[in-house]
N, C-alpha and C positions, 0 to 999 in steps of 0.2 A: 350681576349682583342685583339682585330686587331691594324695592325702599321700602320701610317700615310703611302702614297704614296708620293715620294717625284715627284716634281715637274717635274724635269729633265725625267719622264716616261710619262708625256704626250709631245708627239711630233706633232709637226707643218712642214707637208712640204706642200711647192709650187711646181706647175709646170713651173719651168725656162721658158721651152721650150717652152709656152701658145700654148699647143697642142701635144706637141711632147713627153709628160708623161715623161719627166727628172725631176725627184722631187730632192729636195734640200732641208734640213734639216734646218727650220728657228731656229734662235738662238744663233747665235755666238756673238752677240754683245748685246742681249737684255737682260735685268736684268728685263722684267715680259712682260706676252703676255695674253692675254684672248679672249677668243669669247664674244662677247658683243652679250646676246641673243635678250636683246629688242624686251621682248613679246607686243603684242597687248591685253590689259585687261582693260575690263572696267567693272566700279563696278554701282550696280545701287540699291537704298534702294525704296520697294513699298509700296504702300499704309499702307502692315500689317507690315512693319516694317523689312521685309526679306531683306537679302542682296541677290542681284543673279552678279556672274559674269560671264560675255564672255570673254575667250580666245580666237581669232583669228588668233593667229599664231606666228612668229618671222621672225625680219628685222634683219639678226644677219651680226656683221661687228668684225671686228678687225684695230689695229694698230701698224703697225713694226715701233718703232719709240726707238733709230734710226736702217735705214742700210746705211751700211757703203759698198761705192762704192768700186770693189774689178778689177781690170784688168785680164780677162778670164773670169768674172762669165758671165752667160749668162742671169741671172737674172740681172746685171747690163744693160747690152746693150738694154735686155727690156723698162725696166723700166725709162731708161735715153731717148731713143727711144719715146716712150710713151710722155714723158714730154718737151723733144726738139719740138717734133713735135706736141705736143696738141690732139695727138689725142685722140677720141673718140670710144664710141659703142662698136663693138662685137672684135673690134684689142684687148680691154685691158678682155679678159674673158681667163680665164686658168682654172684650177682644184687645191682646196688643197686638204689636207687628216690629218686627225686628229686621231691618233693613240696613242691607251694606250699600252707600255710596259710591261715588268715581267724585273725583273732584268740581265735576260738570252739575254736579248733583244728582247723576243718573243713577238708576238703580243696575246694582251687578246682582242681588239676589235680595230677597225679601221673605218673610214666615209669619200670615197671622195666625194666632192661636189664641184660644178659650182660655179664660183665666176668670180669676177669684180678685177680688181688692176687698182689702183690708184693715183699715185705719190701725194704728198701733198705738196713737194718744191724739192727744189737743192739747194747744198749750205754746209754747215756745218759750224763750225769752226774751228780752228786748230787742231783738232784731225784728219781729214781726210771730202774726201766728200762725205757729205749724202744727200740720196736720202729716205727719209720716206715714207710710201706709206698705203692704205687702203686696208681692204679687206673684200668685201661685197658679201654677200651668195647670187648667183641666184635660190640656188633649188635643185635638182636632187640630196638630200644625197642617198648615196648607202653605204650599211653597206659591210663588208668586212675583209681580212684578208693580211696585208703589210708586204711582207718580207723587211727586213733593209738592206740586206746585195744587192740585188739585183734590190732593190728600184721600185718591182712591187706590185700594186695591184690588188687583185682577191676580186670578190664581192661573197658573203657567202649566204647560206641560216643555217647556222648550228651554235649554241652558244656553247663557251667553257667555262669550267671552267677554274682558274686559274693553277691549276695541267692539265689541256689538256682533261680533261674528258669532251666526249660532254654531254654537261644538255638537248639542246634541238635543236630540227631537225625540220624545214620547219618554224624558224622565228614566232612563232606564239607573242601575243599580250604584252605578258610580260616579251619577252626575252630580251630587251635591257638592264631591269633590274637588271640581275643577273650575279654575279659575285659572287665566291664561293673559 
């Protein structure tokens, strides 16, 4: 019988620094976060009656909603930056990283990728103020391995097991797979 994972082991960081690889641990205020993969599929029935379908790919986005504006974060002065001034294009692109835990805090797998941020408003209400924002994948996942403690990523060619044993060397087709 396997245990559930609990939630709190998959991690969400951003890069504050939109460039400068300061990742930041999203989550202190959100009580649920997902990647919204939003595959491209279309289903199509022919003449004999077969169903075929095309996947195309995925528009995958997310939503920090809320974050709560924080005095020193550097993630604030971004994003508020961003939103004062309207800007657009390549000023609002950073990197996140999506990293599955072990209890130890090690990493069992980890993905940074290119992304977009987004502010959605300003404002909040009496709890403090929020600044909500989007976050939409440009591209470039790179599988890898995040240390916690020192908040860097290193891109892998090599699968672990969850005991640290490597299953498999040079990334071949079904290692995303496997977890052990």
């Amino acid at each position: 019988m396997y245990n559930k994972i609990e939630r709190k082991y998959l991690a969400h960081y951003i890069d504050e620094g939109f460039g400068a690889k300061q990742y930041v641990w999203l989550g202190d205020d959100l009580e649920e976060y997902s990647d919204e993969l939003n595959a491209d599929v279309e289903f199509e029935t022919n003449i004999l009656g077969e169903q075929n379908i095309r996947h195309s790919g995925y528009d995958t986005e997310g939503d920090v909603d809320p974050y709560y504006a924080e005095y020193g974060s550097l993630l604030f002065v971004n994003l508020s930056t961003i939103a004062n001034r309207r800007i657009k294009g390549d000023a609002c692109n950073t990197t996140k990283i999506d990293v599955l835990l072990r209890e130890d805090m090690s990493t069992v797998w980890a993905y940074r990728e290119d992304v977009t941020v987004i502010p959605s408003s300003v404002g909040g209400d009496t709890s403090g103020i929020q600044i909500p924002f989007g976050i939409y994948s440009r591209g470039n996942r790179v599988k890898g391995i995040f240390d916690v403690s020192t908040k860097t990523f290193t891109p892998i060619n090599t699968v672990y097991a969850l005991d640290g044993a490597v299953l498999i060397d040079n990334n071949t087709a079904f290692a995303d797979h496997v977890i052990v």
